[in-house]
C-alpha positions as MATLAB code, in Angstrom:
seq = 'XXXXXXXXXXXXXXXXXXXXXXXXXXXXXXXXXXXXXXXXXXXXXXXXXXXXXXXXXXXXXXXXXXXXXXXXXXXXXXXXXXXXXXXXXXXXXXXXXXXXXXXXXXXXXXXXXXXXXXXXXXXXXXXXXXXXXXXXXXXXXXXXXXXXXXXXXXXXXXXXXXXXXXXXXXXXXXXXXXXXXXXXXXXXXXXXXXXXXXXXXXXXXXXXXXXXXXXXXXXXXXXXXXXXXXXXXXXXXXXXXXXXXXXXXXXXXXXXXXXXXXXXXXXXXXXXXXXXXXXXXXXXXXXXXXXXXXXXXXXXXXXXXXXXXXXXXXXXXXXXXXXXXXXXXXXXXXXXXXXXXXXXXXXXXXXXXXXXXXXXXXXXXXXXXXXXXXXXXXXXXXXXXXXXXXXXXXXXXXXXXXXXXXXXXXXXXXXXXXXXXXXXXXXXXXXXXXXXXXXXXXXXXXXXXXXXXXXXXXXXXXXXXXXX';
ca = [
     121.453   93.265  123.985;
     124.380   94.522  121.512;
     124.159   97.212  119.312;
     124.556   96.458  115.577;
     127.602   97.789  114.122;
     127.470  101.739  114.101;
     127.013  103.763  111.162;
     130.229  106.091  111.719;
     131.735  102.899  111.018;
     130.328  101.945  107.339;
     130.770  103.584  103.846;
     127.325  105.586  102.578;
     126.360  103.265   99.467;
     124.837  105.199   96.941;
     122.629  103.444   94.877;
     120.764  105.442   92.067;
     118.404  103.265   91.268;
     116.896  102.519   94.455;
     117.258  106.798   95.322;
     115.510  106.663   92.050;
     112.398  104.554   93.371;
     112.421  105.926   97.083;
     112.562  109.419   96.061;
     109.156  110.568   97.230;
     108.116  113.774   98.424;
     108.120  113.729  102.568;
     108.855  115.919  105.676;
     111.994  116.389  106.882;
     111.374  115.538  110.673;
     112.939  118.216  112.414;
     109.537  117.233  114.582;
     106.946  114.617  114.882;
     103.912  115.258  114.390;
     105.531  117.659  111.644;
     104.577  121.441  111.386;
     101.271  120.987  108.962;
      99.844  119.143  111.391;
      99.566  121.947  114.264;
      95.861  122.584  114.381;
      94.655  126.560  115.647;
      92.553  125.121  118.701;
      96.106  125.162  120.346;
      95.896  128.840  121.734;
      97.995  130.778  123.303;
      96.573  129.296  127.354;
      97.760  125.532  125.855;
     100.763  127.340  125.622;
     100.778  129.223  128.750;
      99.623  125.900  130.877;
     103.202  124.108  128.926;
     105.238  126.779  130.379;
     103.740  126.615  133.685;
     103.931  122.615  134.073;
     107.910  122.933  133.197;
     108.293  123.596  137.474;
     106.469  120.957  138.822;
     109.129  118.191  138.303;
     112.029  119.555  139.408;
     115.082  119.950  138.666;
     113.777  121.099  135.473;
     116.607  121.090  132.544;
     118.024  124.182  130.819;
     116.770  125.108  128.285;
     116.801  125.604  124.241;
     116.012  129.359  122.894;
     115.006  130.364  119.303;
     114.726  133.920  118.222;
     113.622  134.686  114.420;
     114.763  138.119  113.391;
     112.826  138.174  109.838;
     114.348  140.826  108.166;
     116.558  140.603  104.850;
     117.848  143.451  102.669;
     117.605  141.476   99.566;
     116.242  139.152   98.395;
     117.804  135.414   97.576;
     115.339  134.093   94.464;
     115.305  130.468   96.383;
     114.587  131.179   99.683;
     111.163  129.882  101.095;
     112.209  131.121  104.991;
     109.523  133.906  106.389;
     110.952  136.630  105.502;
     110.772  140.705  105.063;
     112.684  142.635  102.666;
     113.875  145.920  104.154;
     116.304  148.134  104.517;
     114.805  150.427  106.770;
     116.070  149.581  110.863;
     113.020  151.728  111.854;
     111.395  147.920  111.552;
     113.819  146.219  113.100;
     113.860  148.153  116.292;
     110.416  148.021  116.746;
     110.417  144.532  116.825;
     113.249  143.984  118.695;
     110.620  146.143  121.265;
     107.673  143.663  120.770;
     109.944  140.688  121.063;
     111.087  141.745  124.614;
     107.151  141.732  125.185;
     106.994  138.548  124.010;
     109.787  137.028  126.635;
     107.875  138.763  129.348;
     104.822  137.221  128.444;
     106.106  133.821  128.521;
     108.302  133.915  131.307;
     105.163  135.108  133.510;
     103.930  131.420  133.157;
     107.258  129.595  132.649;
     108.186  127.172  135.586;
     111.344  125.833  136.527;
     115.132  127.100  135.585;
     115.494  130.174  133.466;
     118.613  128.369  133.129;
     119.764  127.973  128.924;
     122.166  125.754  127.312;
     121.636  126.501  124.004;
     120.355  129.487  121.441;
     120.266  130.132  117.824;
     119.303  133.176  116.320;
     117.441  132.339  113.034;
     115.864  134.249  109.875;
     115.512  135.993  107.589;
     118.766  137.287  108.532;
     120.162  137.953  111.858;
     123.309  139.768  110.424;
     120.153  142.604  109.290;
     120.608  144.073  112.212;
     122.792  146.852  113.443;
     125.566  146.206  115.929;
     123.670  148.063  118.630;
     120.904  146.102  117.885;
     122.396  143.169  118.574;
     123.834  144.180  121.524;
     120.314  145.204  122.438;
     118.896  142.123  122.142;
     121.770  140.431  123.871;
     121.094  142.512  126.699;
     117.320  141.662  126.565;
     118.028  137.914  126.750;
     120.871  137.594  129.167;
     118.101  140.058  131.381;
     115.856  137.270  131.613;
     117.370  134.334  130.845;
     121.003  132.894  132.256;
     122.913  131.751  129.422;
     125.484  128.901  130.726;
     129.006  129.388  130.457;
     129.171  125.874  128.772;
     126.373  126.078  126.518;
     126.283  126.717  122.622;
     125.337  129.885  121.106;
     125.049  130.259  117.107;
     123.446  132.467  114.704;
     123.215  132.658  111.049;
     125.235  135.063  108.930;
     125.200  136.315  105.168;
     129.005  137.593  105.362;
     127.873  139.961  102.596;
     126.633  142.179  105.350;
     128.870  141.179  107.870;
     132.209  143.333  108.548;
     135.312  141.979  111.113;
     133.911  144.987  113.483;
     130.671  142.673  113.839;
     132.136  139.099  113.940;
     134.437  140.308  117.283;
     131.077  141.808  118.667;
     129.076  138.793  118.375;
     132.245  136.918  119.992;
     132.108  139.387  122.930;
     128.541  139.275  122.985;
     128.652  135.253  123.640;
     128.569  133.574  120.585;
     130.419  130.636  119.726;
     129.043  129.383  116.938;
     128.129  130.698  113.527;
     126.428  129.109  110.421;
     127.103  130.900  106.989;
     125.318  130.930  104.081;
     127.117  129.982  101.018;
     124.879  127.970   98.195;
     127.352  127.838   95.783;
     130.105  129.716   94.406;
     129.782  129.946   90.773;
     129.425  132.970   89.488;
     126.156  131.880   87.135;
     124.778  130.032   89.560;
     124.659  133.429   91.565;
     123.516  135.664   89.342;
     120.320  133.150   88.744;
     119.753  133.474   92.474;
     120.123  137.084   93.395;
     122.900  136.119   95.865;
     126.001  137.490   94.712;
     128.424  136.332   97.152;
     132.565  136.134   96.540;
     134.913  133.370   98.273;
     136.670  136.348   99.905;
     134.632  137.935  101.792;
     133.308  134.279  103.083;
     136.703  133.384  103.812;
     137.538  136.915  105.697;
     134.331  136.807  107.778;
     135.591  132.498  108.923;
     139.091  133.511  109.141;
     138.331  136.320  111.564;
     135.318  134.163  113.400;
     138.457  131.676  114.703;
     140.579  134.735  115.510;
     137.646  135.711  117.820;
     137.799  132.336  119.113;
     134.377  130.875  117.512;
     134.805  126.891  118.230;
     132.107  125.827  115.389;
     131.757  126.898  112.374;
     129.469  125.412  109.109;
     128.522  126.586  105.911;
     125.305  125.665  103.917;
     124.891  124.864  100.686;
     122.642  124.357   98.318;
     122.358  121.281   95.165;
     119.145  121.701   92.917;
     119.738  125.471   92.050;
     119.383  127.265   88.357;
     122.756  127.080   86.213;
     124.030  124.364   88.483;
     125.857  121.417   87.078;
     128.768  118.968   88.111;
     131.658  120.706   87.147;
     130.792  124.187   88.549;
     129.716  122.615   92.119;
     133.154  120.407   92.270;
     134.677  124.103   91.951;
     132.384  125.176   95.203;
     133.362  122.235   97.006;
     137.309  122.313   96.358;
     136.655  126.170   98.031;
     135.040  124.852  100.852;
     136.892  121.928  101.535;
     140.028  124.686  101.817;
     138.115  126.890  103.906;
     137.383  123.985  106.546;
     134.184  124.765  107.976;
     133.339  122.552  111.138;
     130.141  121.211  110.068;
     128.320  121.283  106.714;
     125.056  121.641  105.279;
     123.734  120.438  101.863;
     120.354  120.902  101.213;
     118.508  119.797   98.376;
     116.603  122.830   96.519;
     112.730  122.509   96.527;
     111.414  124.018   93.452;
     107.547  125.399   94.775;
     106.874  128.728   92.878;
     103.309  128.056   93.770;
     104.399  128.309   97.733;
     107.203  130.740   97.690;
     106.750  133.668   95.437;
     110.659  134.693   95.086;
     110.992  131.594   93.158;
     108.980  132.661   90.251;
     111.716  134.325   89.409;
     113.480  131.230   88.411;
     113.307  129.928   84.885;
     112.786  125.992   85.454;
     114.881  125.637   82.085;
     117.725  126.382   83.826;
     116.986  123.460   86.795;
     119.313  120.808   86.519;
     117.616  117.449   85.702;
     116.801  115.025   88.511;
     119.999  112.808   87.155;
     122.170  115.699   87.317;
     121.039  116.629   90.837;
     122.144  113.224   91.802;
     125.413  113.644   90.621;
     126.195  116.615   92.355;
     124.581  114.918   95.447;
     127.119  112.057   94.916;
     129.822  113.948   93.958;
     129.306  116.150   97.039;
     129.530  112.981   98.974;
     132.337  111.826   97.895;
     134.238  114.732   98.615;
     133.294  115.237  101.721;
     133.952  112.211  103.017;
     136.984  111.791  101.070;
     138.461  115.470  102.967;
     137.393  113.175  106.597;
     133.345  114.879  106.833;
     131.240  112.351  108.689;
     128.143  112.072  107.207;
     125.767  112.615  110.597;
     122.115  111.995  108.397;
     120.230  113.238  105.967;
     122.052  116.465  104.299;
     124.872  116.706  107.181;
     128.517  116.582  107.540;
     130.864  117.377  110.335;
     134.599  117.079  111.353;
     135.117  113.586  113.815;
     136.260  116.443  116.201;
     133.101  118.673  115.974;
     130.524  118.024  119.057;
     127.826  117.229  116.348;
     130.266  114.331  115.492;
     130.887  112.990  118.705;
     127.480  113.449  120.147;
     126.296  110.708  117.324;
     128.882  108.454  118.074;
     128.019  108.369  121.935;
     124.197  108.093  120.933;
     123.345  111.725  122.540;
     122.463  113.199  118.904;
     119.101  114.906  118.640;
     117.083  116.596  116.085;
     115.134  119.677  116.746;
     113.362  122.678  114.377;
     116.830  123.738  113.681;
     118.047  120.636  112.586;
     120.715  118.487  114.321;
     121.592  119.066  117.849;
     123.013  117.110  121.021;
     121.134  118.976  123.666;
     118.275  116.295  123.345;
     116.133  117.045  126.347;
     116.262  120.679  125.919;
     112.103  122.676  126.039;
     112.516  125.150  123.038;
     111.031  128.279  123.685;
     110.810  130.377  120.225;
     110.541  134.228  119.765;
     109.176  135.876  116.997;
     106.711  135.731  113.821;
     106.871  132.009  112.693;
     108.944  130.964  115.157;
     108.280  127.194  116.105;
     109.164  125.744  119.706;
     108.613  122.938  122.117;
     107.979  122.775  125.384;
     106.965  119.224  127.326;
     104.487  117.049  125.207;
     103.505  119.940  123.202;
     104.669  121.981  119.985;
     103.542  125.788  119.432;
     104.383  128.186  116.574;
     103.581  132.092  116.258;
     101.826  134.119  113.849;
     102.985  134.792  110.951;
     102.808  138.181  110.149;
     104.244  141.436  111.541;
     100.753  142.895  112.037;
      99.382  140.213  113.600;
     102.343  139.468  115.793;
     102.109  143.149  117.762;
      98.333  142.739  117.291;
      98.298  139.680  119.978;
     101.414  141.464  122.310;
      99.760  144.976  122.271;
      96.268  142.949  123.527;
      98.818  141.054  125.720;
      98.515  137.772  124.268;
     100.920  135.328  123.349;
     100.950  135.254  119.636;
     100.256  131.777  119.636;
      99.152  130.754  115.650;
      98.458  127.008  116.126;
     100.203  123.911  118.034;
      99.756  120.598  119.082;
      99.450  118.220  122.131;
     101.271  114.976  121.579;
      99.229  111.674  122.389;
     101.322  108.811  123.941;
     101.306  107.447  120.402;
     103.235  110.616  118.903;
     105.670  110.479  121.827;
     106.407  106.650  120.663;
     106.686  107.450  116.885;
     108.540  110.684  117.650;
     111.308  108.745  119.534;
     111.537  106.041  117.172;
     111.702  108.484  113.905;
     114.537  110.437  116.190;
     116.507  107.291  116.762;
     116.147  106.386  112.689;
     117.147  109.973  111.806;
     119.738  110.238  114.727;
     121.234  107.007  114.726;
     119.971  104.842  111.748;
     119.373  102.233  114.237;
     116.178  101.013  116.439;
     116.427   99.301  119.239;
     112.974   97.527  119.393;
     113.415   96.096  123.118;
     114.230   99.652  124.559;
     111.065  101.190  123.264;
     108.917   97.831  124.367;
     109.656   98.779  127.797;
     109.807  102.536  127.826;
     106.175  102.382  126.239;
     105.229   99.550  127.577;
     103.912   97.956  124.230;
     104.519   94.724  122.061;
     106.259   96.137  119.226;
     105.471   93.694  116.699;
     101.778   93.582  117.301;
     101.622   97.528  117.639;
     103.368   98.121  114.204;
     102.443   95.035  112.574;
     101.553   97.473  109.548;
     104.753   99.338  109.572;
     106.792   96.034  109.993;
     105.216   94.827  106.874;
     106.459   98.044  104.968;
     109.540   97.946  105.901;
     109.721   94.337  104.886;
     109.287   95.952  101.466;
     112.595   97.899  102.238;
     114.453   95.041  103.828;
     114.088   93.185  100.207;
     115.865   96.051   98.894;
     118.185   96.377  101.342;
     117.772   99.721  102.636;
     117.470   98.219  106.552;
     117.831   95.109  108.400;
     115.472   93.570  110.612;
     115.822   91.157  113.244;
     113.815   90.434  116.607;
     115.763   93.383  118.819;
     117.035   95.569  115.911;
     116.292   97.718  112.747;
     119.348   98.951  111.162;
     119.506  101.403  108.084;
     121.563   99.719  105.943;
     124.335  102.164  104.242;
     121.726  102.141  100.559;
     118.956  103.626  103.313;
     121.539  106.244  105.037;
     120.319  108.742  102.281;
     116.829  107.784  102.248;
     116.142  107.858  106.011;
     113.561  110.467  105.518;
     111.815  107.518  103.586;
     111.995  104.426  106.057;
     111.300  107.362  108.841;
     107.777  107.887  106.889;
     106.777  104.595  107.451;
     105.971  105.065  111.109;
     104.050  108.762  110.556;
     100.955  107.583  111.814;
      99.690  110.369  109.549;
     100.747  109.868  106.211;
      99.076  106.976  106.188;
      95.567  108.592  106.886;
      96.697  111.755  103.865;
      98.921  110.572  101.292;
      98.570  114.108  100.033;
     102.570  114.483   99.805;
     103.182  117.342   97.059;
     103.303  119.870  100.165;
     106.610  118.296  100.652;
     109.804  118.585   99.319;
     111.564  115.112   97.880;
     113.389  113.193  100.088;
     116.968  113.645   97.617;
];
């Protein structure tokens, strides 16, 4: 069985009008069955009986860690992340206190290696805390947990906060790869977002990450925001192309006041239009690509060079709560309030409130909020949406006899759908393959909907942000 012609190897098309028409609001899959599905009978012993299972098929593989430090000393008018604005560090050493609890908690039950080849520290904003802090909490992990000389360690940064002092520490303290928050550079756009931000003290905080010796770097950005408009983002992207981040990040700006209470602050006057979000959207693709970016899915570019890059291209690319990754097989365990992780056939995310987080680790509890099972069905349309998000292609033989199923028969439904999209030229079908055509590259979110077993039994959607 050949593959079809890889993706890496064909120009993104981008075709308004059909953006236009498959533009709905859906989830993002960073898992299947997505977040809003968890349901609160998964308690904290589901959780505990995941962790314990992990040793009884040995050798177990390393695994993934997540650690949500929630804290922010101002406030960004777009963000939607859980978040707490402070400035006081009386907060964040508490927690840093309950969140060793936490670890103890769930490395009573774990089974198997403590052994971990990959962490991210999310937010809110890791960079909140205090050098010492950091160290602290270095110290706490590498305690209980061995961190593999080979593996990859990142962390989010606002390099407002950030001084040279810091970016060496995090270097000696085993990071290697950093992801900083940019959104755009124009000064208007800025001051409509609370996030004033200048190119120099990005560039200063990247220029002294590679003197530390930092092998990955990527910046995020953001299309959709107040103020924004062609010729200011072409501006942004001429910065960033010079500054040469490894990877990039361009997310499209969900508008949901109702949701995220910061964002009442924005005046939807100053939105840009849903035609002038797709220019910047193409624009920023053609740039991109143009400076060498490979467009890995979705909102993603990287360098050919970068790992994210290569892992696609040798079909090890994976997708995970923090987006793209290529440790696929990696359990996820994930400490703090919100913090989402995975472990076996089974997803689990914490409370989401301070209170109620050292509630449930002062009663010694895991503070477990909800979570989910998987049923041999979700395993199948989990692995199929990760190979459509991953590699825009679908083997249909492969998953026959890994599930043991008839693939036409079981998704006679979804077949017919896609049909639909096959007219329009978004994928190809044939009897082993379905290929995302370069029109669907930018719509996979779409033709990965099809097979969500359950969007077809809500087609309540608004909860969603659009797929461009």
């Amino acid at each position: 069985m050949h593959s079809p012609k890889t993706m890496n190897d064909q120009e993104i098309a981008f075709d308004r009008e059909l953006i236009r028409r498959f533009d709905v609001n859906g989830p993002r899959y960073t898992s299947y069955p997505t977040a809003d599905r968890f349901v609160e009978g998964f308690t904290a012993d589901y959780y505990v009986h995941w962790l314990g299972r992990r040793g009884e098929v040995p050798p177990s593989r390393p695994l993934s860690l997540y650690v949500h430090i929630p804290f922010c000393p101002t406030i960004c008018y777009y963000c939607a992340c859980n978040k707490i604005i402070t400035k006081d560090h009386g907060r964040s050493a508490k927690y840093l206190t309950y969140l060793g609890r936490e670890m103890d908690l769930a490395l009573a039950a774990l089974g198997g290696t403590r052994e971990v080849i990959q962490m991210h520290w999310g937010g809110g904003s890791p960079s909140f805390l205090a050098d010492d802090e950091m160290r602290h909490l270095m110290d706490m992990i590498r305690s209980r947990f061995q961190l593999l000389p080979e593996g990859e360690y990142s962390i989010e940064i606002d390099p407002r906060k950030v001084k040279g002092a810091t970016v060496a520490l995090l270097a000696e303290l085993g990071f290697n790869r950093m992801s900083i928050g940019v959104q755009d550079f124009a000064p208007e756009v800025q001051q409509a977002v609370n996030r004033i931000q200048s190119l120099e003290e990005t560039r200063r905080v990247m220029d002294t990450a590679r003197e530390c010796g930092f092998k990955s770097l990527a910046v995020d950005l953001i299309y959709g925001l107040p103020k924004q408009n062609v010729i200011g983002f072409n501006h942004t992207l001429d910065e960033v192309i010079k500054l040469g981040p490894d990877r990039l990040s361009i997310y499209s700006y969900a508008h949901v006041p109702n949701q995220a209470k910061p964002q009442r602050r924005i005046s939807e006057a100053d939105l840009p239009t849903a035609d002038e979000r797709l220019q910047i959207l193409q624009l920023a693709i053609r740039r991109l690509t143009d400076a060498g970016y490979v467009f890995i899915g979705m909102d993603h570019f990287a360098k050919p060079t970068d790992e994210l890059a290569i892992a696609q291209r040798q079909g090890r690319l994976h997708r995970n709560f923090q987006g793209y990754s290529t440790h696929a097989e990696a359990d996820l365990m994930a400490f703090g309030v919100s913090a989402i992780g995975k472990i076996g056939p089974s997803h689990v995310q914490n409370v989401r409130t301070l209170n109620d987080y050292y509630d449930r680790l002062d009663r010694g509890i895991l503070p477990v909020l909800r979570g989910i099972q998987l049923t041999p069905d979700d395993l199948l349309r989990r692995s199929i949406i990760q190979a459509l998000m991953c590699h825009f292609t679908l083997p249909i033989e492969s998953f026959e006899l890994a599930h043991l199923i008839n693939f036409k028969s079981y998704f006679a439904t979804e077949l017919a759908d896609l049909a639909v999209m096959e007219k329009d030229g978004l994928v190809t079908m044939t009897d082993q393959w379905i290929t995302v055509n370069p029109p669907g590259r930018l719509l996979v979110r779409a033709i990965a909907m099809v097979f969500d077993r359950y969007l077809r039994f809500d087609r309540e959607r608004i909860r969603y942000s659009k797929v461009i």
